[in-house]
C-alpha positions in Angstrom: -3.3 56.2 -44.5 -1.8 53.0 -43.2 -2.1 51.7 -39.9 0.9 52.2 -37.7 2.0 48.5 -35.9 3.3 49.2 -32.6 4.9 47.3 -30.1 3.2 47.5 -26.6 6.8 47.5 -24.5 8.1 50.6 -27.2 4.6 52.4 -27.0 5.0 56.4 -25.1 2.5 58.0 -24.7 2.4 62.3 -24.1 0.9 63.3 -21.0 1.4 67.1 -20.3 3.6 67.1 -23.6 5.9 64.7 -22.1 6.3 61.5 -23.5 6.1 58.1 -20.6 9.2 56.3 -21.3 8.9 52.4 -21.3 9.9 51.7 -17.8 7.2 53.8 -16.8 4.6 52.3 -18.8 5.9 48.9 -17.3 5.4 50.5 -13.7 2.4 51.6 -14.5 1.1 48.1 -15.8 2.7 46.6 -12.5 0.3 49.3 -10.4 -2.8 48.3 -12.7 -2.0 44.7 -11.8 -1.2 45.5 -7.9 -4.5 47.3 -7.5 -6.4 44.0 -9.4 -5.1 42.2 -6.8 -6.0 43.9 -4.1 -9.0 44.9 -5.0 -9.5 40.8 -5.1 -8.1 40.4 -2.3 -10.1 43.3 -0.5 -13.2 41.1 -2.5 -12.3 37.8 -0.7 -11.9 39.1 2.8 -15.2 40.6 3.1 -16.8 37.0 1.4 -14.6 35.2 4.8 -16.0 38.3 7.0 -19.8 37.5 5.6 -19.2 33.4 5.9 -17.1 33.2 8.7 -18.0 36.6 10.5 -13.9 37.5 10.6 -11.8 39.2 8.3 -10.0 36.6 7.3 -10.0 32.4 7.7 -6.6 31.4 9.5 -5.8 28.0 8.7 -6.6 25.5 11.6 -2.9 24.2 12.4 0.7 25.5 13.6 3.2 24.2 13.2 4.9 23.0 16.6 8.0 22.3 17.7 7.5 19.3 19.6 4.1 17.9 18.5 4.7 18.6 14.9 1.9 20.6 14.3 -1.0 21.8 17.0 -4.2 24.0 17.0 -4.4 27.7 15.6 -5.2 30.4 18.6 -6.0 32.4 15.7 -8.5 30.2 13.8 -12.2 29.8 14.3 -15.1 29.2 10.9 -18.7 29.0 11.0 -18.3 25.9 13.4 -15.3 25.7 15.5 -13.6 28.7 17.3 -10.3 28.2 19.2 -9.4 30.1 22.3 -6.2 32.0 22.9 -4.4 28.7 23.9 -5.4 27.1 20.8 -7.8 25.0 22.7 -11.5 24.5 21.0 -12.9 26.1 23.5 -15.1 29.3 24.2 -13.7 30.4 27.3 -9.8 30.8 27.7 -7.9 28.7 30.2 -5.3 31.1 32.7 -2.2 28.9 33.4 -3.4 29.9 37.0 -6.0 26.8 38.2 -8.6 28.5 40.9 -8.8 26.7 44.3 -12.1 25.2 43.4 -11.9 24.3 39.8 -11.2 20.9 38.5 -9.7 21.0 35.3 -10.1 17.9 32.5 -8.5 18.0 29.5 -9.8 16.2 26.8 -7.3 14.9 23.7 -7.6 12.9 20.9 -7.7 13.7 17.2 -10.7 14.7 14.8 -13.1 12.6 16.9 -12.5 13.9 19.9 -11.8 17.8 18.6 -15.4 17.3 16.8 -14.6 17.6 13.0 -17.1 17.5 9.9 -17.4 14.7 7.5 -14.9 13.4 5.3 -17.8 12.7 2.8 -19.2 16.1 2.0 -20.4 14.7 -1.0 -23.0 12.8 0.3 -26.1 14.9 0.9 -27.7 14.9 3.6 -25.1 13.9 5.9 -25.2 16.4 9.4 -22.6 19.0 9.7 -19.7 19.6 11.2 -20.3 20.0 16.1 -20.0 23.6 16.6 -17.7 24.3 20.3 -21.2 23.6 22.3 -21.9 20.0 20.8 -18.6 18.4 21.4 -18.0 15.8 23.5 -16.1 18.2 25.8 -18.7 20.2 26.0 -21.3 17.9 26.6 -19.2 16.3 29.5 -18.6 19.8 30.7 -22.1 20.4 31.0 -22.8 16.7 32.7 -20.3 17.1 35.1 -21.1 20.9 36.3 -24.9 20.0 37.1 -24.7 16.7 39.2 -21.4 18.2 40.9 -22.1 22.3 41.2 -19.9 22.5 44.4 -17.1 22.4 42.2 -16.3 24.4 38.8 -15.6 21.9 36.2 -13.1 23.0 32.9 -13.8 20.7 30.3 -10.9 22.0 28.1 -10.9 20.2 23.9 -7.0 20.1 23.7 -7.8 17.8 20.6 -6.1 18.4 17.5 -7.2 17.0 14.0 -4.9 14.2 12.6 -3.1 13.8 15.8 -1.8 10.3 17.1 -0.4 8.9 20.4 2.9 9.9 20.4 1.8 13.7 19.4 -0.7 13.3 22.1 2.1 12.7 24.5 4.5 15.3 23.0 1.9 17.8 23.5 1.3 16.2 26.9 4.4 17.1 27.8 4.7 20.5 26.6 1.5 22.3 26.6 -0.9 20.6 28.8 0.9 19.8 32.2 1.6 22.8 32.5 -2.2 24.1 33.3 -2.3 21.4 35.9 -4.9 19.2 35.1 -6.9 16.5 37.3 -7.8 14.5 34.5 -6.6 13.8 31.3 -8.9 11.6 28.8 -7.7 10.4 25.7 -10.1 9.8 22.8 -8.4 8.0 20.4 -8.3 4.5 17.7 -8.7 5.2 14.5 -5.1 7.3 13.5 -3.1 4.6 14.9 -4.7 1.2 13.8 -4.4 3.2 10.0 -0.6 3.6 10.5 -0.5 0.0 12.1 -2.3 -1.0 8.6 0.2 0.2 6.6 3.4 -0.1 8.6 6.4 -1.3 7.6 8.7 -3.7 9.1 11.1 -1.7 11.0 7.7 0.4 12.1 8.3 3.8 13.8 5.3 6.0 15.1 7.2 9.1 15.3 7.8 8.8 11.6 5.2 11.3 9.9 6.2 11.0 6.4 2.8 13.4 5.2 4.5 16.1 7.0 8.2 15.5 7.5 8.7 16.8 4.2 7.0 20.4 5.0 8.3 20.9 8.4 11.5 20.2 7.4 11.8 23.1 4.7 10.3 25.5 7.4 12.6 24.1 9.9 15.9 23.9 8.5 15.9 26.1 5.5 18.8 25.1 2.5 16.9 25.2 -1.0 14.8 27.2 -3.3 12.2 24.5 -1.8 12.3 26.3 1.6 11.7 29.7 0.3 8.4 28.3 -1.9 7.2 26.3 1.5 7.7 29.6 3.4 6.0 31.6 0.9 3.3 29.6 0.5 2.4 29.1 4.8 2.9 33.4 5.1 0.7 34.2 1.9 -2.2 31.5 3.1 -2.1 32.8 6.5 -2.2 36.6 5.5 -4.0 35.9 2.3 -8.2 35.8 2.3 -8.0 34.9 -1.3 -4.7 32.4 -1.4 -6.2 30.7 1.3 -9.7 30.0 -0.6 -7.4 29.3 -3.7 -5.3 26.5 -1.8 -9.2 25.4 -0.3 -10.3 25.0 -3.5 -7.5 23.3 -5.0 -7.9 20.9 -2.4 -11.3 20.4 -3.0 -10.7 19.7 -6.7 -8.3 17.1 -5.7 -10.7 15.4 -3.1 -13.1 15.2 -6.3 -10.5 13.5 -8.8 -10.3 11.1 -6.2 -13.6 10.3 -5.4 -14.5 10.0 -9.0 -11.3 7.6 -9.3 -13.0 5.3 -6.9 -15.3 2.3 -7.4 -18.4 3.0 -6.2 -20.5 0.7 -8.2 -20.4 -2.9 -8.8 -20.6 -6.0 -6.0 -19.0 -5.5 -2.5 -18.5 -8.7 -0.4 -20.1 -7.8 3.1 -18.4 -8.9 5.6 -14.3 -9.6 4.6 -12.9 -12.4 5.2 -8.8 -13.1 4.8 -9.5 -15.1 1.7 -10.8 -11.4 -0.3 -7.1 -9.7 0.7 -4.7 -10.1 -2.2 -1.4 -11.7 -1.1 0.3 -8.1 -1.0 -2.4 -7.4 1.1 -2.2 -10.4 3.6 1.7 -9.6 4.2 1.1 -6.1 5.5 -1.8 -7.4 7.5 0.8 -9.6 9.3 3.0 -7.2 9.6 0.3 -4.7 10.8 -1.0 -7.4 13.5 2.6 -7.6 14.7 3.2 -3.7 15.6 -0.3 -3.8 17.4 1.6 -3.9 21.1 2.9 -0.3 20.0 0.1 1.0 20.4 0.0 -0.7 24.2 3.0 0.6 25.0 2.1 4.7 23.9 -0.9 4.1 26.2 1.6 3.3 29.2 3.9 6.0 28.4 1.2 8.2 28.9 -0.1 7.0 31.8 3.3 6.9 33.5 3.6 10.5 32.7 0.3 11.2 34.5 0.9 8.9 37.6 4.1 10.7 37.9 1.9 14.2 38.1 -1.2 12.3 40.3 -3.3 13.1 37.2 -6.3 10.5 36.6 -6.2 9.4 33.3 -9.2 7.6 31.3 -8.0 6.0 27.9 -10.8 5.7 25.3 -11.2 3.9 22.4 -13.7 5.0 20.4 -16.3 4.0 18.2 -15.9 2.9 14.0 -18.6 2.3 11.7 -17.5 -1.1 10.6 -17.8 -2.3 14.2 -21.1 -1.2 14.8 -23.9 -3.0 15.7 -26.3 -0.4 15.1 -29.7 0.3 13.1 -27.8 1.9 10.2 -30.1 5.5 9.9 -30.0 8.4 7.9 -26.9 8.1 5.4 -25.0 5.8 7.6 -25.8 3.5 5.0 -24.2 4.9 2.1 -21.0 5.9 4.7 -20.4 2.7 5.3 -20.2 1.4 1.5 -17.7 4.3 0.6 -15.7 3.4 3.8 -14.8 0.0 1.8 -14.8 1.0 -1.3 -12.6 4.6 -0.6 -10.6 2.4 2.0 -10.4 -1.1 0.5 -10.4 -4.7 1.8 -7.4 -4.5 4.0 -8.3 -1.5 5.7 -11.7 -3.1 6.5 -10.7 -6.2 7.3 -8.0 -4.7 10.0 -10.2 -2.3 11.9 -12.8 -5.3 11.9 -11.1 -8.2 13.9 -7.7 -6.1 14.6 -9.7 -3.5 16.6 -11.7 -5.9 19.0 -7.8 -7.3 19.8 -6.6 -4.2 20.6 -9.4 -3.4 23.0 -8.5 -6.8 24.4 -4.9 -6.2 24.7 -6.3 -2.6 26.6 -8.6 -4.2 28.9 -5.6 -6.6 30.4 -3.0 -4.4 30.6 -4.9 -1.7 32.2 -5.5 -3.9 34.7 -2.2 -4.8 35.1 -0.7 -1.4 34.7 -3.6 0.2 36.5 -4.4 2.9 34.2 -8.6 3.3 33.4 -9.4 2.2 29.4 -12.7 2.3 28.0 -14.1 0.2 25.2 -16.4 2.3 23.6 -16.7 -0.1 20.2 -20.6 -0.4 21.2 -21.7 2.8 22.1 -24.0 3.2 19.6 -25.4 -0.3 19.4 -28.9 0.4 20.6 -29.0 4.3 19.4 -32.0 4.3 16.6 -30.8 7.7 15.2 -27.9 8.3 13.0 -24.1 9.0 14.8 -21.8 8.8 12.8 -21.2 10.9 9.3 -18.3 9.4 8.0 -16.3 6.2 9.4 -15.4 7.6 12.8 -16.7 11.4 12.8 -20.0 11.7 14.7 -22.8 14.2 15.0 -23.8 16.3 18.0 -25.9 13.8 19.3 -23.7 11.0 19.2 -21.1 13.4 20.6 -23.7 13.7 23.8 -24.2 10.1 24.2 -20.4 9.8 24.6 -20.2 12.1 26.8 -22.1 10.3 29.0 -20.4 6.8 28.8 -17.3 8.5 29.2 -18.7 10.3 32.7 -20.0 6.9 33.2 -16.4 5.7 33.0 -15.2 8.0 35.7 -18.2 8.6 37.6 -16.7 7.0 40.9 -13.6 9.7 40.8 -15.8 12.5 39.4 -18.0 12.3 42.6 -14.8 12.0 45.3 -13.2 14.9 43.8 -16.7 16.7 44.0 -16.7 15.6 47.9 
């Protein structure tokens, strides 16, 4: 007998001697699939609950209003955990102050927040602070043993990726409003990079990375908004989206890594005749938007003179600058810093850095604000500190603790009194 060709779509089948018509069958095929999904999905969620020891990983930023984007109450991983502010922080922190707290509020960027390497592909490299090595914590620690007649709130209001002008933004919006004492901002790195690759007519507030994004979310016109709002709901509901999009990510990292040069000769250290001419234009134009960064740091402290906050500005520590006993794999981190970052990045953080400090130091004095140059920190520290350019590990996160209590130690010990 010959064999009957069938289409799938046109195929009934008889189930109780009644035949399934094709919609059915299609409905049926749109339940198998459902189910496959969830069943995934189901799958994922108890991986993230076995990792992570939640049922599902949130994704570390919101977006805000005012700041652009700002820590996830909602997220925490096997390292950092968020409070119910969105401050990396254990504990949460009431709006109400108690009489004999003293609150300091710590905020910065990645540094300062206490985020893992952005070389995970170098082994050996220490992992990511969890909340009780950060520098926060570590100060928190410091300042409740030499001062125990007081109850110190170290609060991490540090958010990944941030700059100045989000710093103040979120100043403004979300911290003032727990009536802090102190207010001590970790920052360098973010800022010089925008500096490096500024243009002309150079605006801060500018955040071209995620302009794009927050604009679909925020005013909603296309197709395109419907895709960007899709895509933020299913990562934040999603277990399996979410280690999809990770992946992805991940994959795209790689591509670039494996893009770069990381063989061949390296000239150790730059000098201005190694930048190309493209190269020695933007560093001109770079070295001329350097006061910008000058005149965030006043903004800021005018905000907290106008509350009688104390403020301490920090600028913190970058492998290139080091003087150091390079240890562990710092010597392998430094090399891929110029080779990932190239000769005009290098070249800027290594003689446009020490002039910002400079420009720092003076007007402090003249403006009166506190600024700490914490370029050398690790200059005598035998063990490794940093695990990528800028990102440190918990002991290095200790030892600036200390120089930043160091920095303040007169105030810290009047308030205790």
């Amino acid at each position: 007998m010959a064999a009957k060709s069938f289409d799938f779509l046109e195929l009934k089948l008889d189930i109780m001697g009644r035949p399934l018509s094709t919609a059915l069958v299609v409905a049926w095929n749109i339940v198998a699939v459902v189910a496959l999904l969830a069943g995934v999905e189901f799958t994922a969620r108890m991986i993230q609950c076995h990792r992570i020891g939640g049922d599902i990983r949130q994704s570390i930023e919101l977006r805000d209003r005012y700041a652009v984007w700002r820590n996830n109450p909602s997220f925490h991983d096997a390292f950092a955990r968020h409070n119910r502010e969105g401050f990396r922080r254990d504990e949460d922190t009431p709006l109400e102050k108690a009489p004999n707290n003293v609150r300091v509020f710590v905020l910065g960027a990645s540094t300062a927040y206490g985020a893992g390497s952005l070389y995970p592909d170098v082994e050996g490299t220490p992992p990511q602070p969890r909340n009780d090595q950060t520098i926060s914590y570590y100060l928190g620690k410091e300042l409740n043993a030499r001062f125990p007649s007081r109850r110190w709130e170290v609060v991490n209001a540090a958010v990944p990726a941030h700059r100045l002008h989000q710093e103040l933004a979120l100043l403004l919006s979300r911290v003032l409003r727990y009536h802090p004492d102190y207010v001590i901002c970790i920052d360098g790195v973010n800022d010089m990079r925008a500096i490096l690759n500024a243009a002309e007519n150079y605006d801060p507030y500018r955040i071209d990375d995620r302009q794009v994004e927050f604009d679909l979310l925020a005013n909603p016109a296309s197709f395109a908004s419907l895709k960007a709002f899709a895509s933020v709901w299913l990562r934040r509901e999603s277990a399996l989206v979410h280690a999809v999009q990770d992946w992805s990510t991940e994959r795209r990292r790689a591509r670039y890594v494996a893009q770069t040069s990381l063989t061949g000769p390296l000239r150790e250290p730059v000098t201005w005749d190694d930048l190309t001419a493209a190269e020695q234009r933007q560093y001109g134009i770079g070295a001329a938007h350097l006061e910008s960064y000058v005149r965030e740091i006043r903004q800021i402290h005018a905000i907290l003179d106008l509350d009688h906050v104390q403020g301490l500005f920090v600028l913190q520590p970058h492998i290139i600058l080091t003087r150091k006993p390079m240890a562990g794999t710092e010597p392998r981190l430094r090399e891929l810093t110029h080779r990932r970052e190239g000769n005009l990045y290098v070249y800027g953080i290594a003689t446009l850095y020490p002039k910002l400090a400079d420009a720092l130091e003076a007007d402090g004095a003249v403006a009166g604000y506190r600024f700490a140059n914490l370029i050398d920190t690790f200059d005598t520290v035998q063990t490794q500190a940093f695990t990528d350019y800028c990102h440190l590990t918990p002991e290095a996160d200790r030892v600036m603790a200390e120089r930043i209590f160091d920095s303040l130690s007169d105030s810290f010990a009047a308030r205790a009194r």
